[in-house]
DRENBA-195926 format. One line per field, with one value per residue (C-alpha): chain; z, y, x; residue in one letter; residue number from 1. Coordinates in steps of 0.05 Angstrom, whole numbers, plus 5000, padded with zeros to 4 digits. Each point is the difference from the previous one (the first is absolute). Layout:
// DRENBA-195926
chain [A|...]
z [Z|...]
y [Y|...]
x [X|...]
res [a|...]
n [NUM|...]
//
This chain:
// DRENBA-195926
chain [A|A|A|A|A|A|A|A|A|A|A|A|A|A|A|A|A|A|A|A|A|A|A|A|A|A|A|A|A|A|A|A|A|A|A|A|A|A|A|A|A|A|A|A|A|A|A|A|A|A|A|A|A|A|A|A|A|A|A|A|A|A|A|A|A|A|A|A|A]
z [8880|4978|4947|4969|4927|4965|4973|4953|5041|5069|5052|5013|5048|4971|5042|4972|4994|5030|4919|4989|5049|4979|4932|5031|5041|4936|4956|4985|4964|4938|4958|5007|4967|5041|5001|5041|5038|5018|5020|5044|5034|5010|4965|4928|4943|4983|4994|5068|5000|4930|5046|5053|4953|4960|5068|5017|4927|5013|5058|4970|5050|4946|4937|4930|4956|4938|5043|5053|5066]
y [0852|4940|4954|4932|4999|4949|4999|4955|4944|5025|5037|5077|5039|5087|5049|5046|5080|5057|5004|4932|4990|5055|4979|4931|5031|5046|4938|4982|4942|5047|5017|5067|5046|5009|5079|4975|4958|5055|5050|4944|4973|5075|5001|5049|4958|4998|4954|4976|4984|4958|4966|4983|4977|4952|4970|4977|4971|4965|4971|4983|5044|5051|4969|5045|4995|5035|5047|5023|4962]
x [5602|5039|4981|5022|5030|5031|5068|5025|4950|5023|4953|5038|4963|4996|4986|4952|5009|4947|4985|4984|4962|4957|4999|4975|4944|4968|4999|4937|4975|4982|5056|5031|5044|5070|4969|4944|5044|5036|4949|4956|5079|5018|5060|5017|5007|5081|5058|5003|4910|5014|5061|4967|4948|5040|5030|4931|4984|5066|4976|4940|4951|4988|4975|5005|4945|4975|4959|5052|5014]
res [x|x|x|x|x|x|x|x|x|x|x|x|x|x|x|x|x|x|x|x|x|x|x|x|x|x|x|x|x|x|x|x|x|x|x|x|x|x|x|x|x|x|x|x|x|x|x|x|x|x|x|x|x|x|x|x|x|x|x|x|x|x|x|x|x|x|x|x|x]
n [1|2|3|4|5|6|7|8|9|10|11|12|13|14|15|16|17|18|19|20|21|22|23|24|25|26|27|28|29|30|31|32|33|34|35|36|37|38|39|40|41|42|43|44|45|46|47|48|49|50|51|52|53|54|55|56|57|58|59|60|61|62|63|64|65|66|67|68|69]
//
């Protein structure tokens, strides 16, 4: 999957990992915990999970709240 981001006001087109993408696809619109994330994506929680997350908070299509993700 590709999406749009902007950088510094210009369009850049990212291509999306197998783990984002399946971060993408158990996101609910109820917060959850990045554990829950994990378990309902498929993936162990760990340093690369909380990477991939932070790439799509960056992007803005992962938005951290109080209650998780």
């Amino acid at each position: 999957m590709v999406i749009e981001v902007r950088l510094m006001e210009k369009p850049v087109h990212v291509v999306l990992r197998a783990i984002e993408e399946a971060i993408l696809g158990a996101a609910t619109d109820l917060p959850q915990t990045a554990k829950q994330l994990a378990r309902r994506s498929g993936y162990h929680i760990g340093s690369h999970f909380y990477d991939a997350i932070n790439v799509l908070v960056k992007a803005a299509r992962l938005v951290r709240t109080a209650g998780g993700y």
